[in-house]
NUGU-692111 format. One record per residue (C-alpha): y, x, z; residue in three letters. Coordinates in steps of 0.001 Angstrom, whole numbers, padded with zeros to 6 digits. Each point is the difference from the previous one (the first is absolute). Layout:
NUGU-692111
<site py="Y" px="X" pz="Z" resn="ala"/>
...
This chain:
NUGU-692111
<site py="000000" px="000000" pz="000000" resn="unk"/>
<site py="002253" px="002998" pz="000576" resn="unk"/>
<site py="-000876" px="001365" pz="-003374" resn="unk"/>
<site py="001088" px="-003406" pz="-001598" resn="unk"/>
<site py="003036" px="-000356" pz="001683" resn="unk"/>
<site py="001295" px="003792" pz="-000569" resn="unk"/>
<site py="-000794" px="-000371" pz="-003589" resn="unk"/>
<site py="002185" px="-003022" pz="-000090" resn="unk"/>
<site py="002985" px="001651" pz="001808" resn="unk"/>
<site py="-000107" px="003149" pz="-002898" resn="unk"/>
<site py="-000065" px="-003011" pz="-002131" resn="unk"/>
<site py="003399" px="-001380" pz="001481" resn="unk"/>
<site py="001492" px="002797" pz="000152" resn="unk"/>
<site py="000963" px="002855" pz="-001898" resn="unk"/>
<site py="-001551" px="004173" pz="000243" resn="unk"/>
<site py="002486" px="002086" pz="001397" resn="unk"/>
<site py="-000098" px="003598" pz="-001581" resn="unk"/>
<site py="-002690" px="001662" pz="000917" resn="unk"/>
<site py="-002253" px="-003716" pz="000318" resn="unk"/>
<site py="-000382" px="-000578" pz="-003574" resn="unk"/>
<site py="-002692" px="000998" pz="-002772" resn="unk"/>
<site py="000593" px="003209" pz="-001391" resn="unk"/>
<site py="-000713" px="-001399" pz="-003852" resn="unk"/>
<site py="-000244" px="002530" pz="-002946" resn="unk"/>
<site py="002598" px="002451" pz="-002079" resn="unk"/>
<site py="-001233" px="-002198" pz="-003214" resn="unk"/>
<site py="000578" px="-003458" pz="-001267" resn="unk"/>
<site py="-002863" px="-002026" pz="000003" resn="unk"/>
<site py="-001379" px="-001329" pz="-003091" resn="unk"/>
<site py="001905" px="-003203" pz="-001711" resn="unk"/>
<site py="000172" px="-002055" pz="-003084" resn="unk"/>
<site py="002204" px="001680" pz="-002847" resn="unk"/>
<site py="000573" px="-003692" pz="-001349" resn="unk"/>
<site py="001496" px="-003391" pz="001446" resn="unk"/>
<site py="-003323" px="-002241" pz="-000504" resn="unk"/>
<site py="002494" px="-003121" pz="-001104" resn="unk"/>
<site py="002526" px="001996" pz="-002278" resn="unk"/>
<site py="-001423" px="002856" pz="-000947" resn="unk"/>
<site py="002984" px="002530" pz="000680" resn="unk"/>
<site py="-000440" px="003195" pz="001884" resn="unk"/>
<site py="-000120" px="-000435" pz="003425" resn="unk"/>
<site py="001643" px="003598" pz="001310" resn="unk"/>
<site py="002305" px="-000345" pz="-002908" resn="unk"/>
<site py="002080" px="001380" pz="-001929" resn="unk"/>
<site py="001871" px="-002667" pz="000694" resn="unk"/>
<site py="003119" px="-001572" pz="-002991" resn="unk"/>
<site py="002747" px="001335" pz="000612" resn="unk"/>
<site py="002741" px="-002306" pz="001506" resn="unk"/>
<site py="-002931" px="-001804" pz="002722" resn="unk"/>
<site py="000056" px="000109" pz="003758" resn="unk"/>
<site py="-002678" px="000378" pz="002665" resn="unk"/>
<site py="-000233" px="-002131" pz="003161" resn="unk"/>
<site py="-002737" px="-000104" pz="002730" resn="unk"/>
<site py="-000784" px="-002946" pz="002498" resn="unk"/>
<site py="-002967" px="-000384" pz="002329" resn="unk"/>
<site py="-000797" px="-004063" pz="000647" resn="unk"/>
<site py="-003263" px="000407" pz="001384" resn="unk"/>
<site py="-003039" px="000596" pz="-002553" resn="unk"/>
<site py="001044" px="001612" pz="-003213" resn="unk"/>
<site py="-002329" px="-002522" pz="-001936" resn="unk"/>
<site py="001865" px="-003070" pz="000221" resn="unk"/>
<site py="003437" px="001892" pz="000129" resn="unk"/>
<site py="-000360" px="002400" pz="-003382" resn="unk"/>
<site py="-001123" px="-003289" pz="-001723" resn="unk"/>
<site py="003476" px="-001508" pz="000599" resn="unk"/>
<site py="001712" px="002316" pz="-001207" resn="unk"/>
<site py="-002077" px="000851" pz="-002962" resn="unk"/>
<site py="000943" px="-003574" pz="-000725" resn="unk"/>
<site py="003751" px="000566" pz="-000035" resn="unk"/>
<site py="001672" px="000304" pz="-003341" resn="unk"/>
<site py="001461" px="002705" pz="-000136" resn="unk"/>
<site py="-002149" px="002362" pz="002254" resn="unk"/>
<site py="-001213" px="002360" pz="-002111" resn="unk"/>
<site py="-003197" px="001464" pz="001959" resn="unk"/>
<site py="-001414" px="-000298" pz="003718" resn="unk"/>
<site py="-002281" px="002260" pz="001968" resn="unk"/>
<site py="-002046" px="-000854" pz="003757" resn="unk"/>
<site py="000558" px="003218" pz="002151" resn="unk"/>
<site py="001067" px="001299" pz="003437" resn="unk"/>
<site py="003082" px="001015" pz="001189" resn="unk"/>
<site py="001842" px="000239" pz="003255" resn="unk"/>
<site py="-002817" px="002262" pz="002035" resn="unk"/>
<site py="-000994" px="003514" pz="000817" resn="unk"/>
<site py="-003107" px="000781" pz="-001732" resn="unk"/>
<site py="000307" px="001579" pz="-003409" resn="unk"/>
<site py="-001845" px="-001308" pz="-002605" resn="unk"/>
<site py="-002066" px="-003024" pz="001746" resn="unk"/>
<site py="-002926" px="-001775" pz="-000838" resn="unk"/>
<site py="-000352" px="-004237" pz="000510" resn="unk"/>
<site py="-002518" px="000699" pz="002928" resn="unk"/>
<site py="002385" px="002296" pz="002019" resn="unk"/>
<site py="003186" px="-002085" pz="-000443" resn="unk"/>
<site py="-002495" px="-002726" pz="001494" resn="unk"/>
<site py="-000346" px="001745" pz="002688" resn="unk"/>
<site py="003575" px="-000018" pz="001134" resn="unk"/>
<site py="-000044" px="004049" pz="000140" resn="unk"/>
<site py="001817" px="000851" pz="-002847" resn="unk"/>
<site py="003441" px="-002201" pz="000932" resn="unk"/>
<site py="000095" px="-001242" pz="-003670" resn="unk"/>
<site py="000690" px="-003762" pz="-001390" resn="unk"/>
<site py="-001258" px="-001553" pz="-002560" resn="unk"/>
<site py="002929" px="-000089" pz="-002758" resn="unk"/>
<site py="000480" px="-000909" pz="-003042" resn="unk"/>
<site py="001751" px="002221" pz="-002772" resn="unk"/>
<site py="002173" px="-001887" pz="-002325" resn="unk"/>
<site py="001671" px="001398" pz="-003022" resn="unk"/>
<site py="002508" px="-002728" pz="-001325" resn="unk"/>
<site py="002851" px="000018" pz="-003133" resn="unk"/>
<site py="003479" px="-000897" pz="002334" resn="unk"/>
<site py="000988" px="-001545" pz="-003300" resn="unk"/>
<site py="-002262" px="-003193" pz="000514" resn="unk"/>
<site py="-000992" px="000115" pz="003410" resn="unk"/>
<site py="001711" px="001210" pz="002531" resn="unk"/>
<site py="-000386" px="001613" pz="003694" resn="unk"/>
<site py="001343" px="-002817" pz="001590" resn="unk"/>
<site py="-001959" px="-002367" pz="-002042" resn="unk"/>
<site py="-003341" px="002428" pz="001003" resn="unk"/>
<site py="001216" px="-000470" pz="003966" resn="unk"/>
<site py="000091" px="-003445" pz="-000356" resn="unk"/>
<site py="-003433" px="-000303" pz="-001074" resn="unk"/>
<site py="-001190" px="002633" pz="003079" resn="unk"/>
<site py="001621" px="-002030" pz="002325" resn="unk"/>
<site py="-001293" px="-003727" pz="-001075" resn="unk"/>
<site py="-003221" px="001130" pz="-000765" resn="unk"/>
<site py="-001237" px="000930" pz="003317" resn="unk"/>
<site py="000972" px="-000102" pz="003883" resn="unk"/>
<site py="001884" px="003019" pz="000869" resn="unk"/>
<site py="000104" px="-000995" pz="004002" resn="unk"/>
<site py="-003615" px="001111" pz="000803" resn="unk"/>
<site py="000192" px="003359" pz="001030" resn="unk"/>
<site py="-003091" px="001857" pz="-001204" resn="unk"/>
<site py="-001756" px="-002619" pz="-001703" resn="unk"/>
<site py="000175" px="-002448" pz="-002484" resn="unk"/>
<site py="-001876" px="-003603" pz="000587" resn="unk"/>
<site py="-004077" px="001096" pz="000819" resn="unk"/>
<site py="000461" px="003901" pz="-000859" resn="unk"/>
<site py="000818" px="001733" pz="002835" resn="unk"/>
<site py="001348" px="003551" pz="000331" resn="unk"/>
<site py="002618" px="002272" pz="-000892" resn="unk"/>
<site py="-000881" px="000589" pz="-003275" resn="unk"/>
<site py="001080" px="-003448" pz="-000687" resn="unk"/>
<site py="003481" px="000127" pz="001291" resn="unk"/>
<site py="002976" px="-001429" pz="-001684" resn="unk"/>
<site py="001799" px="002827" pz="-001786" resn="unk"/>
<site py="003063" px="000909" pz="-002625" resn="unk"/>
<site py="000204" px="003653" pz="-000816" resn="unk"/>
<site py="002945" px="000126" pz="-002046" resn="unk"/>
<site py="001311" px="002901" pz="-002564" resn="unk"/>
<site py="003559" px="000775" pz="000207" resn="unk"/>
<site py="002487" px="-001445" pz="002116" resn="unk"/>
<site py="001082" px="-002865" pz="-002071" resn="unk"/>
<site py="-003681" px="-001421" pz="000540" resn="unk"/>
<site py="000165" px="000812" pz="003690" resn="unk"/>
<site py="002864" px="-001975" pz="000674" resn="unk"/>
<site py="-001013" px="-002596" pz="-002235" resn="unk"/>
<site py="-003429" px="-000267" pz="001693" resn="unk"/>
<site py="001852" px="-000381" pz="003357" resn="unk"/>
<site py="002515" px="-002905" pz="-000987" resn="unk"/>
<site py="-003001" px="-001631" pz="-001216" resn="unk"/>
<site py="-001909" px="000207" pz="003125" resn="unk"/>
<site py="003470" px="-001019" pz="002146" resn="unk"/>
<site py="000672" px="-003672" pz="-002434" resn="unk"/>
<site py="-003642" px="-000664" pz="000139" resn="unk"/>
<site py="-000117" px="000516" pz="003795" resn="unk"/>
<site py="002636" px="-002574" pz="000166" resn="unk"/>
<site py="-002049" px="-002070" pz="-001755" resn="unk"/>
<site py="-003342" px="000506" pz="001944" resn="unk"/>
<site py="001809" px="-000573" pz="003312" resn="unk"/>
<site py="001674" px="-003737" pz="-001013" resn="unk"/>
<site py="-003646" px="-000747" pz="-000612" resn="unk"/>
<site py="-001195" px="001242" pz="003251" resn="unk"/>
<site py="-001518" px="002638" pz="-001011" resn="unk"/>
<site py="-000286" px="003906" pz="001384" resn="unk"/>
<site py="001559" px="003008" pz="-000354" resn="unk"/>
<site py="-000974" px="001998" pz="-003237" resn="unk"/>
<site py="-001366" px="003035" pz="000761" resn="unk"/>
<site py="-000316" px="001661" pz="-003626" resn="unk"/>
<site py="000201" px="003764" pz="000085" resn="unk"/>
<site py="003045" px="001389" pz="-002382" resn="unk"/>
<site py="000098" px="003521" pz="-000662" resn="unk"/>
<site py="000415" px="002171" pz="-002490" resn="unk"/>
<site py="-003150" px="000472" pz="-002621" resn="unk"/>
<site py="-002341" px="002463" pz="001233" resn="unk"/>
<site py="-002962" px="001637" pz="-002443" resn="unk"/>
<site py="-001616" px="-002982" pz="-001716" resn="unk"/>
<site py="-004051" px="001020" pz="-000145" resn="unk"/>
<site py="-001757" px="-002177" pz="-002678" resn="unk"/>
<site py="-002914" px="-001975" pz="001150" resn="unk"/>
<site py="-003113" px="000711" pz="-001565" resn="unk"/>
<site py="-001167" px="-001872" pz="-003127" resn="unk"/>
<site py="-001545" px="-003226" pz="001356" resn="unk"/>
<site py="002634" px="-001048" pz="001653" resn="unk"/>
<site py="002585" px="000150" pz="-002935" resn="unk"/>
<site py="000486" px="-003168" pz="-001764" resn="unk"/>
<site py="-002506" px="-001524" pz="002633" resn="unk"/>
<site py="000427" px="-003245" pz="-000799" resn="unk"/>
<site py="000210" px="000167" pz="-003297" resn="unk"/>
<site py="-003677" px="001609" pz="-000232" resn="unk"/>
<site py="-001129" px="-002522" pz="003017" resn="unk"/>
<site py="001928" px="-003473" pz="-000542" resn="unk"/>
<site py="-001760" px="-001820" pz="002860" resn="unk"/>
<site py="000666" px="003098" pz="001814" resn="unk"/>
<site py="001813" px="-000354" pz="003296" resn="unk"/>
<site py="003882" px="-000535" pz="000448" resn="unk"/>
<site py="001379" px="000173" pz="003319" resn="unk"/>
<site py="003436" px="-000930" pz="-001256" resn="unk"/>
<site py="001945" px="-003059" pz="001941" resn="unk"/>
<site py="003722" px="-000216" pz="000183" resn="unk"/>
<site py="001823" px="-001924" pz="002652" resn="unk"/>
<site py="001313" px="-002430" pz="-001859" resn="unk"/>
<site py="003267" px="000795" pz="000454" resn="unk"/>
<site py="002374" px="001146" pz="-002736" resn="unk"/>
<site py="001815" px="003375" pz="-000168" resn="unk"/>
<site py="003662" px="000002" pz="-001350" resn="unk"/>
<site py="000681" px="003255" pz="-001083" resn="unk"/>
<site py="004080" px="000885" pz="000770" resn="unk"/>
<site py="001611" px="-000167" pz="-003103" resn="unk"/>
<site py="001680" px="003766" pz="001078" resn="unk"/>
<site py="-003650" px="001394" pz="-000569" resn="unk"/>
C-alpha cells in the first residue's frame, strides 16, 4: 500500500533535479511523415509559418484538433516541459522525466491565427485540474502553453486572464495552466503520431467546460 501511494505522489508531482530519469544523448526514433498530410514532420518547414506548443492532456485527441484547423500546416505528439533528454512514452508515464504531453503545431498566421489557436486550447479542454485532465491522472497530463517569443507569451497570458473571468461567473475554479517559455520539444515515437487518425475508435480524453473563451481583441 505504501508502494501504491508513493508512486501516486511522483505522479502528482514533479522530479526535482537530481529525481528524474536520466534519458539518452539521442532522439528516439519517429515518423518522418504526418500520417494525415503527408508533409515532413521535423520540417523544413515554408517559410513565413509559426510554431506553437500546448499540452491538454493526451496528445491523441489534442493533435487531432488541430490537424483539423485550416490553416495549420503540420502537428506532431511529443514531450516538453521536463528534465529527461530524449524520453520514451513509458518513462514520461512514469512521472520521472517532468515532461507533458504537447502538441506541436505549425500554422500560416495568414489564415489562422495565435489567438484563434488559444481559443481552441482553452474551449477544448478544462484547464482548472491541476495535473490531470478528466480520468488521466498525472503530471504528464497537465495543462500547458509554451510559447515562442514574447508576443505569444503575452498573448497566451491575456488569454488565460479573459477566460478566467469567464470560468469564475460560471462558478468555476482557478485555471492552473502552466505558461512558460518553450522548452526542447522531443517528438513522440511513431505510434503515437497521428494516433487517431491510424486508430479512429481510438480513445479521446478531450472535454471542454463548456464555457467560451473571448480572446482580448489587444492579442
Amino acid at each position: 500500500m505504501f508502494f501504491l501511494s508513493d508512486m501516486l505522489n511522483k505522479k502528482l508531482n514533479l522530479p526535482k533535479p537530481g529525481e528524474a530519469l536520466p534519458g539518452r544523448e539521442k532522439p528516439i526514433p519517429t515518423a518522418e511523415t504526418h500520417f494525415v498530410s503527408g508533409r515532413p514532420l521535423k520540417g523544413p518547414y515554408p517559410d513565413g509559418l509559426e510554431t506553437a506548443l500546448f499540452g491538454m492532456g493526451c496528445f491523441w485527441g489534442a493533435e487531432r484538433l488541430f490537424w483539423q484547423t485550416e490553416g495549420v500546416w503540420v502537428t506532431a505528439s511529443g514531450y516538453a516541459g521536463g528534465l529527461t533528454a530524449n524520453p520514451t512514452y513509458q518513462e514520461t508515464c512514469t512521472g520521472l522525466t517532468g515532461h507533458a504531453e504537447v502538441v506541436l503545431v505549425v500554422f500560416d498566421p495568414k489564415v489562422v491565427s495565435y489567438s484563434d489557436l488559444l481559443k481552441i486550447f482553452w474551449e477544448a479542454h478544462d484547464p482548472t485540474q491541476g495535473m490531470r485532465q478528466g480520468n488521466d491522472v498525472g503530471t504528464t497530463y497537465r495543462s500547458a502553453i509554451f510559447t515562442f517569443g514574447e508576443a505569444q507569451h503575452q498573448a497566451a497570458l491575456a488569454s488565460r486572464d479573459a477566460y478566467q473571468a469567464a470560468l469564475a461567473a460560471t462558478g468555476r475554479g482557478k485555471i492552473t495552466t502552466e505558461i512558460a517559455p518553450a522548452p526542447e520539444f522531443y517528438f513522440a515515437e511513431a505510434e503515437h503520431q497521428q494516433y487517431l487518425a491510424k486508430n479512429p475508435d481510438g480513445y479521446c480524453g478531450l472535454k471542454g467546460t463548456g464555457v467560451a473563451c473571448a480572446v482580448p481583441v489587444s492579442v
